[in-house]
C-alpha positions in Angstrom: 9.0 30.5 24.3 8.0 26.5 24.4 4.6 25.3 25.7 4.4 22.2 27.5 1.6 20.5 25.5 0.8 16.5 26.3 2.9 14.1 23.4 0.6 12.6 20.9 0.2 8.9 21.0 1.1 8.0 17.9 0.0 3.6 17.7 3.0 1.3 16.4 1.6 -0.5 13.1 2.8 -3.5 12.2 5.0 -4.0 8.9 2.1 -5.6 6.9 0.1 -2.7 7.8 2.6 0.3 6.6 3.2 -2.4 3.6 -0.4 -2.5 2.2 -1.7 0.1 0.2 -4.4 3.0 1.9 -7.0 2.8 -0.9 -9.7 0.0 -0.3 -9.3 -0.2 -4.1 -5.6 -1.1 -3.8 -5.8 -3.4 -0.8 -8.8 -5.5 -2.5 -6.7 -5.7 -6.1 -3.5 -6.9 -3.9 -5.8 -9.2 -1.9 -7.2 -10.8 -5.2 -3.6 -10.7 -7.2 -2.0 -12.8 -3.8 -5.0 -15.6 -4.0 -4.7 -15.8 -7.8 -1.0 -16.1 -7.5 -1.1 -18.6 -4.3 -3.5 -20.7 -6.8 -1.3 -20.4 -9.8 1.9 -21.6 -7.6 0.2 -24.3 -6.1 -1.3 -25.7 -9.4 1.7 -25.4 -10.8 3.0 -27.5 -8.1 0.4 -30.1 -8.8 0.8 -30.2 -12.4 5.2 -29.9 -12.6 5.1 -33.4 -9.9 2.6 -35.4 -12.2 4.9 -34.2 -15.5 7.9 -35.4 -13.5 6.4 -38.2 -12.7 5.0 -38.7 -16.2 8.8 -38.2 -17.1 10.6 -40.7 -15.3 7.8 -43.2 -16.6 8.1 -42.7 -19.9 12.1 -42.5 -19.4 12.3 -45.8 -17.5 10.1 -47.6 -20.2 12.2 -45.6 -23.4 15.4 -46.6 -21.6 14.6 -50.4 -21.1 13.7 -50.5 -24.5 17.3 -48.9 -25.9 19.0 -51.2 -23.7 17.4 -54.0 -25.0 18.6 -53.0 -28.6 22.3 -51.9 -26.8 22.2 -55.7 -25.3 21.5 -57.3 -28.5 24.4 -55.5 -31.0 26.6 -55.8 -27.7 25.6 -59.8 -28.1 26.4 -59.5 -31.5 29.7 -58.2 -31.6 30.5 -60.9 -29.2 29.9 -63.6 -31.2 31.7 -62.1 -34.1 35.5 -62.9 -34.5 38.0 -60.1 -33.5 39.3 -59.6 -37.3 36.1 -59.3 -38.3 34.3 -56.4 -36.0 35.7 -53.6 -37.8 34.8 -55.3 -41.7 31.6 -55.3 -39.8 31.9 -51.5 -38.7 32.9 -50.4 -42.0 30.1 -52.0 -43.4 27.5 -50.3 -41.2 29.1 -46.9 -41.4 28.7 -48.0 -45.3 24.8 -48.3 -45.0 23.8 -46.0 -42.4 20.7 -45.4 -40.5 21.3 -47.9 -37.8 20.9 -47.3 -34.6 23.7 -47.0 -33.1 27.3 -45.4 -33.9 29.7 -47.9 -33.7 33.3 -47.5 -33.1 36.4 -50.2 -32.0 38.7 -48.5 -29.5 42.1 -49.7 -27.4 40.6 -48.3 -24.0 37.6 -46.5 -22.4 37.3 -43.3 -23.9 37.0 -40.5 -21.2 33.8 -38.2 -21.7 32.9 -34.9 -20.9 29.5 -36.0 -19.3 26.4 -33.0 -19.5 25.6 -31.2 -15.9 24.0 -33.8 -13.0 20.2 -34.3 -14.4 17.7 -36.9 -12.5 16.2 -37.9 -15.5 20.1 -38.4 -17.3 20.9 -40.6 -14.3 17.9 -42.4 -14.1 18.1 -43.3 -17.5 21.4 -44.7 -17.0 20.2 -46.3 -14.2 18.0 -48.6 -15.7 20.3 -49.2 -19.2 23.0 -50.8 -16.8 20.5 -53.0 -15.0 18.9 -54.0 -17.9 22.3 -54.7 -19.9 23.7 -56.5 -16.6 20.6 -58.4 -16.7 21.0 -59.3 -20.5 24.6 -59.6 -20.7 25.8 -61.3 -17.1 30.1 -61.0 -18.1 29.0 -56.9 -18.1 28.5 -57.0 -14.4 31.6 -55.7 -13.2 31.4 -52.0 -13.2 34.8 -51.7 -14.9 33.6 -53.5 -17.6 31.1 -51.2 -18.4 30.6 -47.4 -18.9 27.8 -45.2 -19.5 27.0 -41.4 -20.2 25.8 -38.8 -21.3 27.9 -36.1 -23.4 26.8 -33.1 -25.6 27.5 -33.1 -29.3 30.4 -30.5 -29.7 32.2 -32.4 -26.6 31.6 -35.6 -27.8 35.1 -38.1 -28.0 34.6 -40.9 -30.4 38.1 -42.6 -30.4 40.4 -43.1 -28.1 42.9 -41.2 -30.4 41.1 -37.7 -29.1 39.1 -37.8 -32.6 35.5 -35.8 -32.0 32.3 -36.1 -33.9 32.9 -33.2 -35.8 35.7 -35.0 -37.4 34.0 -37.8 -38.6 32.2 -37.6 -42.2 28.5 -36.8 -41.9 27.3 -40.1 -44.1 28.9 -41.7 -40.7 26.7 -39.8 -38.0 23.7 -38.0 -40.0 21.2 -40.6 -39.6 22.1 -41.4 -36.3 22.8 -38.5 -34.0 21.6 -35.0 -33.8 24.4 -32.2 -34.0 22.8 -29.2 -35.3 20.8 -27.0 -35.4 19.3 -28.0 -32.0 22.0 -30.6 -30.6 20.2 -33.1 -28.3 22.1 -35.0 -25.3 24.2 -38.0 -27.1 24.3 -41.5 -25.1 27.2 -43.4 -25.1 27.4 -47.0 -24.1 30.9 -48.6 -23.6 31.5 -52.2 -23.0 34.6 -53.9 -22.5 34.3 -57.3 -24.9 37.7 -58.6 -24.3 40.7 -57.0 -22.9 41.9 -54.4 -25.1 38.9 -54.2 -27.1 36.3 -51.8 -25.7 32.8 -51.5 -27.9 31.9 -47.9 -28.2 28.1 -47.3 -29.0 26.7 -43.8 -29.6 22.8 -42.8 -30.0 19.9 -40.9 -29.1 17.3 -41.1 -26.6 14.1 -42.6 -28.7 12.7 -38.5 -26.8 16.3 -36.6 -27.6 15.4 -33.8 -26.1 13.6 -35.7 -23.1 15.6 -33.3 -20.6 13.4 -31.0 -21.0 10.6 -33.0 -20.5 11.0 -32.9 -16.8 10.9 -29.0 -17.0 7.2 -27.6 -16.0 8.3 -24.1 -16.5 9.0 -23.8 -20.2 9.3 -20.5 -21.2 5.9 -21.1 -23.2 4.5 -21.8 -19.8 6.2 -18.8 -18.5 4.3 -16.5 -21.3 1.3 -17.8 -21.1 1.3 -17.8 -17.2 2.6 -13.7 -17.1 -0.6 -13.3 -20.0 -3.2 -15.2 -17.4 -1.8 -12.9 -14.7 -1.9 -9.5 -16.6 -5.4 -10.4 -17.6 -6.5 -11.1 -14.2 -4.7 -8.4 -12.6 -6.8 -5.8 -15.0 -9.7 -7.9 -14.7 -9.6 -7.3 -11.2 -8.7 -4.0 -11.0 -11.9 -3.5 -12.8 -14.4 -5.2 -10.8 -12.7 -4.0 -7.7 -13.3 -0.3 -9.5 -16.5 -0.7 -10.1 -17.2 -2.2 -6.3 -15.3 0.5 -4.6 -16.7 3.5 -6.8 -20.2 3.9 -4.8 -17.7 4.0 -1.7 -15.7 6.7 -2.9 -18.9 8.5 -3.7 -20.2 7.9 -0.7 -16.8 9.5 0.7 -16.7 12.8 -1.5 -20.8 13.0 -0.4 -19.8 13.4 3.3 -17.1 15.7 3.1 -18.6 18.3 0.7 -21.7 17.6 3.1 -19.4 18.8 6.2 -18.0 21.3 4.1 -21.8 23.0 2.7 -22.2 25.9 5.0 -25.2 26.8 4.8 -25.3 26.5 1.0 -28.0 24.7 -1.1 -28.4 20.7 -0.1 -26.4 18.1 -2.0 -28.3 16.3 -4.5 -29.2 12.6 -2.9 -26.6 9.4 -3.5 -27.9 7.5 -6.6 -29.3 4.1 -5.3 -27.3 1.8 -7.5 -24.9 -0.9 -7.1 -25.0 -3.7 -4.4 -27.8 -4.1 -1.7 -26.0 -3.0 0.8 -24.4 -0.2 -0.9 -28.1 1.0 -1.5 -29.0 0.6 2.2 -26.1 2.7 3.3 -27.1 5.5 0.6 -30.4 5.7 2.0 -29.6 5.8 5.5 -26.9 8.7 4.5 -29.1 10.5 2.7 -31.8 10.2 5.7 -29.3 11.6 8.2 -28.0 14.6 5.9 -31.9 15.3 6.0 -32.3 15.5 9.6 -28.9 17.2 10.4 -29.8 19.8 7.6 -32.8 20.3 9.2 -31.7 20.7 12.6 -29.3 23.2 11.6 -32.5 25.1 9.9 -34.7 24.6 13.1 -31.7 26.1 15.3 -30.8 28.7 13.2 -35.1 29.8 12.9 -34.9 28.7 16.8 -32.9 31.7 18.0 -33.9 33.8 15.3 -37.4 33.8 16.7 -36.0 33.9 20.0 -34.0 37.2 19.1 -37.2 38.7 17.5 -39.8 37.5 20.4 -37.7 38.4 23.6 -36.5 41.7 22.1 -40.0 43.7 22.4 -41.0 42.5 26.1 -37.0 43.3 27.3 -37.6 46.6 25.7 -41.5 47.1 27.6 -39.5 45.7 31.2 -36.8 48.4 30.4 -39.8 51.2 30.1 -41.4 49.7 32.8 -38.8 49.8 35.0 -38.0 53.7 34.0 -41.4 54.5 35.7 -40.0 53.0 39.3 -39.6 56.1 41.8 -37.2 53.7 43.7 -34.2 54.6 42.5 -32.5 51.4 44.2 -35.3 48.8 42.9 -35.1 50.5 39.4 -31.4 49.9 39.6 -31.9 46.3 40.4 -34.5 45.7 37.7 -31.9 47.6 34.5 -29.2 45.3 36.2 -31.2 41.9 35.8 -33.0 43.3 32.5 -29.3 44.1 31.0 -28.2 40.4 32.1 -31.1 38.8 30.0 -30.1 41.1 27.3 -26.6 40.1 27.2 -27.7 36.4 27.5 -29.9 36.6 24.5 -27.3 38.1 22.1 -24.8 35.7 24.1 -26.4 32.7 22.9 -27.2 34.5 19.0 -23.2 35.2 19.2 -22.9 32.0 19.2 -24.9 30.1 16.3 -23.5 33.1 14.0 -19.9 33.3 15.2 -19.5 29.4 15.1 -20.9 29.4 11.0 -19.3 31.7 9.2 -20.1 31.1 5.8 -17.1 31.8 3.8 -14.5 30.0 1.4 -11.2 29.5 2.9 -8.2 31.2 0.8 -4.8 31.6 1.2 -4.0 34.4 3.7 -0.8 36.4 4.7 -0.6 36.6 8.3 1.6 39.7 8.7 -1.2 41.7 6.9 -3.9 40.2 9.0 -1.7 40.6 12.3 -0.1 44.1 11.7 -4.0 45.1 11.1 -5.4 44.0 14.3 -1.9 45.7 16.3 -2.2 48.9 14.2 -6.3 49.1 15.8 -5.2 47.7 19.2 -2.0 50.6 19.4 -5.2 53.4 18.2 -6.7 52.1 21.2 -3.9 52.6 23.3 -2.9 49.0 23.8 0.4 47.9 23.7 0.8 44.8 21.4 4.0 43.6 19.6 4.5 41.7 16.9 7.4 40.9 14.2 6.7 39.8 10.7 7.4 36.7 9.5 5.9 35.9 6.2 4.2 33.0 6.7 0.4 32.2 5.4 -2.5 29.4 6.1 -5.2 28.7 4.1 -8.5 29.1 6.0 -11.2 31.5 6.1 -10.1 35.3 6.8 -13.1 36.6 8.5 -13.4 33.3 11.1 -9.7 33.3 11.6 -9.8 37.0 12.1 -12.7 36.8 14.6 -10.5 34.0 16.5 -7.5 36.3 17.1 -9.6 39.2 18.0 -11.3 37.5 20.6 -7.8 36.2 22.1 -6.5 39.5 21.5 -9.0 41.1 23.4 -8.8 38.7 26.5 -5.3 39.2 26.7 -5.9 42.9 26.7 -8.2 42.9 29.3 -5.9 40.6 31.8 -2.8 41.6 30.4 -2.4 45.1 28.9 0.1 43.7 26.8 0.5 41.5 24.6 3.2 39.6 22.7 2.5 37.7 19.1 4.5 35.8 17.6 4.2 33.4 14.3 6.2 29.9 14.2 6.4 27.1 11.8 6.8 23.8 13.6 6.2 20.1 12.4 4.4 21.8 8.8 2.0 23.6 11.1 1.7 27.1 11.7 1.6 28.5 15.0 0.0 31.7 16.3 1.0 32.5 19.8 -0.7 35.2 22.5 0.9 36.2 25.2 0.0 38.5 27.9 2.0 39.5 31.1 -1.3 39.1 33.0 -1.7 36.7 36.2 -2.4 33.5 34.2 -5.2 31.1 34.6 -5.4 28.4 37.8 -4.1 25.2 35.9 -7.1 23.1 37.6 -9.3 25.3 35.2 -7.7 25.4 32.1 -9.6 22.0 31.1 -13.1 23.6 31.1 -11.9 27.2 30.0 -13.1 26.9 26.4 -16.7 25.9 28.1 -19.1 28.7 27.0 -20.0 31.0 30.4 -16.8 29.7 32.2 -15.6 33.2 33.8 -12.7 32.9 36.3 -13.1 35.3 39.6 -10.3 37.8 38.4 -12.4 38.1 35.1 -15.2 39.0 36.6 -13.8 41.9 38.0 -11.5 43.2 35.0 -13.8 42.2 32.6 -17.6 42.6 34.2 -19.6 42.9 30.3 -17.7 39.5 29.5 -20.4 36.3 29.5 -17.6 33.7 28.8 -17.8 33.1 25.3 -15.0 34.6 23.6 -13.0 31.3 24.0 -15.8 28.9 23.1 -16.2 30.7 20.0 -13.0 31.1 19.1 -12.1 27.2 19.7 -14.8 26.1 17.4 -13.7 28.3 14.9 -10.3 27.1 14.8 -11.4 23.5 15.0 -13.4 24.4 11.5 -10.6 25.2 10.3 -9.0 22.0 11.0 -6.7 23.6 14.1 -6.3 23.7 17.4 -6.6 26.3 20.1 -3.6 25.5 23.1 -3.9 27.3 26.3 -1.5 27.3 28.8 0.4 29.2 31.5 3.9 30.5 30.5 6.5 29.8 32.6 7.6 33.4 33.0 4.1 34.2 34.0 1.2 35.5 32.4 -1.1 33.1 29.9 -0.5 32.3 26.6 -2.9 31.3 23.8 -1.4 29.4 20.9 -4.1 28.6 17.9 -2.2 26.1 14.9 -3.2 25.8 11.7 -2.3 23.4 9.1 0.3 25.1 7.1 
């Protein structure tokens, strides 16, 4: 059988919503890690431009000042007689320490040049200006060659011979190979025409490509250590903020859930101002509902005791009539106000049961109510299932029994059933009665709401069995569905969190 209920309207959140976490705690610590790492990245930001810039400063000064050396051995070697330059080679290779490695070849030797760097080409940059500017015959661009090459690719000669084949006296004092090669600059001018001057040094900063680099991985360590700290930092302050909340929380739900049972102890006042304000003004309301409960509960206590003596005197009274007609009238209204009175104590006790709620095994609870309604003489079916809810036995018991004995009354019989459906479970009662008008099934859990055929099947009913049995399924955190079935008769479908 399928019940036409209304869809729920379930609201569309947006992506950032299902992405954020559902704690306060959680969403405050994600808050606080984005802003600290939005101000880490945009420092950083700040500080990498100004050490590039800082780079290309001190590289454009460092490079003007090697050229000015290159210029003045190119000079040199220019003035010095073709026979003699590589005497003069032999000589310096001889001595070393100078600044430059110096080498005689036929042509331009072709190097294998390091990966594109801005501070590389820059430095270049300003060498061939400067030794342009120095040296005027070097302006052709032919006529001089400039690079960049690492150590262990480094071609010396135009024979193919590499640095590593040269004797370290030649290259020890002058260029870095090992252990931590730096970037080797090599500066090749054409003197005459089959005499190319090959010069080979370091940067006065060899390793000044990494200068440009703001993200060392020193800065990388210390900025993961600033992060971490922050990160628990923050997830204890936010702790200790959010903790009063979460008390605050638990306070209100064992508060719904006290039944009756001794008072909760008050919130402590500590933390922030308006944590303290909010603890009092809890605590101030749990009061006055607590004690309206109390005054209800004395309320129709005293009513029960007061109004039971003067209906029983009316009842005597009414005993000594010799009318038989007007005595009639007079048990009829007294027996009205009678069942009003334990009407309106049926329901402050039905609606608080005071009970824990445990798991319970429907099939027992079911076949138990069936097996009284068949002494009876009712006819009520019902297959096992195995399926259990955790709630209160005695409330949910008093729930089905009240159903059960509506359906009885319109019905005669009855059909239950027991189905698991979206991880709810779902108790259904139907009778083959004439069903409800659907214009009334809105205000048919309203307490004295009788219906015209009720009246007549039912005539000791006051209209409360379905009051009482909604709130009691709402307590248990259910929901009591009413509903015509299409086949005819009324169902009553009660669902429980499995």
């Amino acid at each position: 059988m399928q019940l036409d209920t209304a869809p729920e309207f379930t609201p569309k959140r947006s992506l950032l919503v299902r992405l954020l976490p559902s704690s306060l705690l959680g969403r405050l610590s994600l808050v606080m890690m984005m802003g600290v790492l939005l101000t880490q990245f945009v420092g950083n930001e700040f500080w990498a431009a100004q050490v590039r810039k800082e780079s290309e400063i001190e590289i454009a000064a460092s490079s003007q000042h090697l050229a000015q050396s290159a210029a003045s051995s190119i000079k040199y070697f220019l003035s010095v007689p073709t026979n003699y330059r590589s005497l003069i080679i032999q000589q310096f290779r001889a001595m070393g320490g100078t600044r430059f490695f110096v080498n005689i070849n036929a042509s331009a030797v072709t190097l294998k040049e390091i990966t594109p760097n801005p501070l590389a080409e820059l430095a270049k940059k300003k060498i061939a200006m400067e030794l342009k500017e120095k040296i005027p015959q070097l302006a052709s661009a032919n006529e001089l060659r400039l690079g960049f090459s690492w150590p262990a690719d480094l071609v010396v000669s135009d024979d193919g011979s590499g640095i590593n084949d040269l004797p370290d006296n030649w290259v020890q004092h002058i260029l870095i190979t090992e252990p931590n090669p730096a970037p080797i600059l090599v500066i090749q001018a054409e003197l005459e025409p089959g005499h190319w001057l090959y010069l080979a040094t370091l940067m006065p900063n060899p390793y000044f490509l990494n200068s440009n680099n703001a993200f060392t991985n020193d800065r990388l360590v210390l900025l993961g250590v600033s992060l971490l700290a922050v990160f628990l930092i923050s997830m204890l302050v936010v702790r200790w903020i959010t903790r009063p909340l979460e008390a605050l929380s638990i306070a209100a739900t064992e508060f719904g859930n006290e039944h009756g049972e001794p008072i909760m102890p008050n919130l402590p006042e500590t933390g922030s101002r308006e944590f303290i304000n909010t603890a009092r003004a809890f605590s101030i309301m749990r009061q006055r509902i607590q004690s309206y409960i109390d005054d209800r509960e004395r309320l129709f206590v005293s009513i029960s005791h007061d109004l039971r003596t003067p209906i029983m005197r009316l009842k005597l009274r009414a005993e000594l009539l010799d009318d038989d007609e007007i005595r009639s009238e007079f048990h009829d209204d007294i027996d009205e106000l009678d069942m009003m009175v334990k009407g309106a104590l049926q329901i402050v006790k039905d609606s608080d049961i005071y009970e824990n709620p445990t798991e319970i095994k429907l099939d027992a609870l079911l076949t138990r109510l069936v097996r009284d309604a068949h002494l009876a003489g009712h006819h009520v079916s019902y297959e096992e299932t195995s399926f259990t809810v955790f709630a209160k036995p005695l409330a949910l018991k008093r729930a089905i029994g009240n159903l059960l004995d509506n359906a009885l009354h319109y019905g005669k019989q009855v059909e239950i059933s027991v189905s698991k459906r979206d991880g709810q479970i779902a108790i259904l009662l139907r009778d083959h009665g004439p069903g409800v008008p659907e214009q009334a099934l809105p205000n048919l859990c309203d307490p004295y709401v009788r219906l015209e055929h009720g009246r007549h099947q039912n005539s000791q009913g006051i209209g409360l069995g379905l009051s009482i049995t909604r709130d009691i399924v709402e307590s248990q955190k259910g929901s009591l569905i009413l509903a015509n079935h299409p086949e005819g008769g009324f169902c009553a479908t009660i669902v429980l969190p499995a």
